[in-house]
C-alpha positions in Angstrom: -200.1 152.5 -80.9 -198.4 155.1 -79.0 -199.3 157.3 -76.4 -197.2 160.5 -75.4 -197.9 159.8 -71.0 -195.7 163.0 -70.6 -193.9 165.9 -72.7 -191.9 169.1 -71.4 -189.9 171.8 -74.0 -186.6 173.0 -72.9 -186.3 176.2 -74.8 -183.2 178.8 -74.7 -184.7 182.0 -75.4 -182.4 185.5 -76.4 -184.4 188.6 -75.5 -182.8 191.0 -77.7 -183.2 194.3 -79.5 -182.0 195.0 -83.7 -178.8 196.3 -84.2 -179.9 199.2 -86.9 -182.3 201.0 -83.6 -178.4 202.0 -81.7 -180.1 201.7 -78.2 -177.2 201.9 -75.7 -176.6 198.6 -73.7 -178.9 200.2 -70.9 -181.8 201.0 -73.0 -181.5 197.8 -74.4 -181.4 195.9 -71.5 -184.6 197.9 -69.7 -186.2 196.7 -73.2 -185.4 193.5 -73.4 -186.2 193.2 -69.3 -189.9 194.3 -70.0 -190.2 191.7 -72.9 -189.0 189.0 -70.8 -191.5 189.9 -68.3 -194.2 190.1 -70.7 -192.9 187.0 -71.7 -193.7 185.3 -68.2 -197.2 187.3 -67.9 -198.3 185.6 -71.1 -197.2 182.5 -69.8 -198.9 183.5 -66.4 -201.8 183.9 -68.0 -202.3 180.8 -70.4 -201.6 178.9 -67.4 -198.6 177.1 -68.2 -196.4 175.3 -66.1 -192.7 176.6 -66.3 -189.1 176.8 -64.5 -186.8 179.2 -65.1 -183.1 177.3 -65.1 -181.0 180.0 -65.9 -181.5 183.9 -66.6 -178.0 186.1 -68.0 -178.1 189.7 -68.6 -175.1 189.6 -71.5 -173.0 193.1 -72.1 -175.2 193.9 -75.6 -178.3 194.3 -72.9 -179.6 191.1 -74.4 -181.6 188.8 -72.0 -180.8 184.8 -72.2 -182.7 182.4 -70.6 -182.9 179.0 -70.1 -186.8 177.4 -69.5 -188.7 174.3 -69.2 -192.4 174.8 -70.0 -195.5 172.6 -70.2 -195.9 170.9 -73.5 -199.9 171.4 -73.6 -202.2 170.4 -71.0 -203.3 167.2 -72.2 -200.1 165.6 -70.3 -198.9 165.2 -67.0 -195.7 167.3 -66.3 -195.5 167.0 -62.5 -192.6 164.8 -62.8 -190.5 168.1 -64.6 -191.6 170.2 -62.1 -190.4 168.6 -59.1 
């Protein structure tokens, strides 16, 4: 039998807005910036663990970001948050 003794999700996210709505780069990126953030609240909120690795703010206004998150909370994850 197997037992899962600890579990993480590495996740590359793009915040980004369709291409048919023609917001401007800015708009975009003030958009995409509030969905990210909502993003983290939710997060926040459910109380999962996370770490951002890497955020980038691309020319389109798109947001990329790079995260480890907890896996559910019937697991340890202390050793990825270290």
């Amino acid at each position: 039998m197997k037992r899962v003794l600890s579990a993480c999700i590495m996740q590359t996210l793009v915040f980004t807005q369709r291409k048919e709505l023609c917001f401007t780069a800015e708009k975009a990126l003030e958009l995409n910036r509030a969905e990210y953030a909502k993003y983290k609240a939710d997060l926040d909120k459910a109380n999962t663990r996370y770490q951002v690795l890497c955020e980038k703010e691309e020319p389109d206004g798109s947001v990329t970001v790079k995260i480890r998150k907890q896996y559910n909370d019937k697991t340890d994850v202390s050793e990825y948050f270290e």
